[in-house]
C-alpha positions as CSV (number, residue, x, y, z in Angstrom):
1,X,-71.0,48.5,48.5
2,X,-73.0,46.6,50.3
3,X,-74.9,43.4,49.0
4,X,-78.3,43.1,50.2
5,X,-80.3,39.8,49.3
6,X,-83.9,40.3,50.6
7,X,-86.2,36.5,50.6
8,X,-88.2,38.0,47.6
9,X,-84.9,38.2,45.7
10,X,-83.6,34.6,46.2
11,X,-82.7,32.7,42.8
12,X,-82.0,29.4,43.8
13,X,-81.4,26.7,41.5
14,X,-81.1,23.1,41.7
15,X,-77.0,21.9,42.1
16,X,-78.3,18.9,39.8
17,X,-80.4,20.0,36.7
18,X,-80.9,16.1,36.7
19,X,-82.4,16.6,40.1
20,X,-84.7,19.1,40.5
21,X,-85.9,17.7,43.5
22,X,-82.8,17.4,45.4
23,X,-80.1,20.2,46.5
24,X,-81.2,24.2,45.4
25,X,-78.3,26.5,45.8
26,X,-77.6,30.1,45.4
27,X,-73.9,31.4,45.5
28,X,-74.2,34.8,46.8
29,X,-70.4,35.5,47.4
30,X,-67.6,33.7,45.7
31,X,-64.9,34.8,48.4
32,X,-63.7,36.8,51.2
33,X,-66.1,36.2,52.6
34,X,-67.7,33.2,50.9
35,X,-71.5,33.0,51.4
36,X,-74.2,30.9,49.3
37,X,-78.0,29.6,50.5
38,X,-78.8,26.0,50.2
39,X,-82.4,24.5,50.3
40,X,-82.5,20.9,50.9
41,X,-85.8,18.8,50.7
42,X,-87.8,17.2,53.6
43,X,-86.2,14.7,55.4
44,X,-82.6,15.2,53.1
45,X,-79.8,13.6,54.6
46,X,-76.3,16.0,54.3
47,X,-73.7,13.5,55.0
48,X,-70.8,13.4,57.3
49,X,-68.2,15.9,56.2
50,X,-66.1,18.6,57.2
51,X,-64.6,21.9,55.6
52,X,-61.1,23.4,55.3
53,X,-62.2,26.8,57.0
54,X,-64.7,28.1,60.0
55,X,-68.1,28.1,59.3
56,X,-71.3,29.8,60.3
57,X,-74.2,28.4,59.6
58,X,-78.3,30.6,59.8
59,X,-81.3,28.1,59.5
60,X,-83.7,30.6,57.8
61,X,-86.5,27.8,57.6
62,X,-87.5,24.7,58.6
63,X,-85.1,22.5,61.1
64,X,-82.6,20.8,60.7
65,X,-81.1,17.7,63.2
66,X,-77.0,18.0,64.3
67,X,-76.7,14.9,66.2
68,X,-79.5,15.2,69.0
69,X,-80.1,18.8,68.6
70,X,-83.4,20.0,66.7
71,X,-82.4,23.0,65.0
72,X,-85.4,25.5,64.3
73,X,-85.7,29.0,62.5
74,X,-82.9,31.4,63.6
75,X,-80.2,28.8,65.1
76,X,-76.8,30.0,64.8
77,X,-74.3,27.4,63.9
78,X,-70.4,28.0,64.2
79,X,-68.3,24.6,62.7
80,X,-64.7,25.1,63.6
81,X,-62.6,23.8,60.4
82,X,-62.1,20.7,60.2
83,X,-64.8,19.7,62.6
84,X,-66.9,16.5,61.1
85,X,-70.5,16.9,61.1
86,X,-73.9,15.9,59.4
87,X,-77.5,17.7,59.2
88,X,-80.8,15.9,58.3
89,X,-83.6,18.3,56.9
90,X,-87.0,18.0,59.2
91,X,-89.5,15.2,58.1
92,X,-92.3,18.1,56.7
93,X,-90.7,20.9,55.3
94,X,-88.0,22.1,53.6
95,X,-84.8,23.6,55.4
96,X,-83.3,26.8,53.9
97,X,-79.7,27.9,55.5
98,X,-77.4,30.3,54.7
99,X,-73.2,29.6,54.9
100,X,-70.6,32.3,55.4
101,X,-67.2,31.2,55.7
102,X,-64.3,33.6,55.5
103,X,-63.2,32.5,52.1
104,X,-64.1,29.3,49.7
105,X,-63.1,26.1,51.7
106,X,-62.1,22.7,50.6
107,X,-64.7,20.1,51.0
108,X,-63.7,16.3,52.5
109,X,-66.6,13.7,52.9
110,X,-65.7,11.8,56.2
111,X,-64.9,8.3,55.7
């Protein structure tokens, strides 16, 4: 059957109830393939990391910045595994993306 998450029907919550303002996520899919939505507040930093499994990434809204590429509504992103990379939210809005990676991946913050 086939899952259909329409914007009206997004229930994100924050990753940190002790930070409301930060990191809002909604897993849609635990695995096979594994797909959640993150929103991230203006100007938030996602740090230099990498993941155990191939990635695609859909900015839905706002921009992000990977390296010295601006990153607007509709870019496609595809992280090969393993690949170390960072995002930083635009300075006025929010940035909502959506992940799908063919299963759950391990996470390791580069060093």
């Amino acid at each position: 059957m086939a899952v259909v998450l329409r914007p009206e029907d997004r229930k994100l919550a924050p990753l940190d109830a002790a930070h409301p303002d930060g990191i809002w996520m909604q897993y849609i899919q635990a695995d096979a393939p594994y797909v959640h939505m993150t929103r991230t507040p203006p100007g938030h930093h996602i740090a230099l990391h990498s993941h155990s499994e191939d990635e695609v990434t859909v900015i839905l809204s706002g921009r992000a910045q990977l390296g010295d590429l601006d990153c607007g509504p509709g870019t496609v992103l595809l992280i090969p595994a393993n690949e170390k990379y960072a995002l930083t939210a635009g300075p006025s809005e929010p940035l909502v993306f959506l992940v799908v990676r063919p299963r759950r991946a391990a996470y390791e913050l580069a060093r």
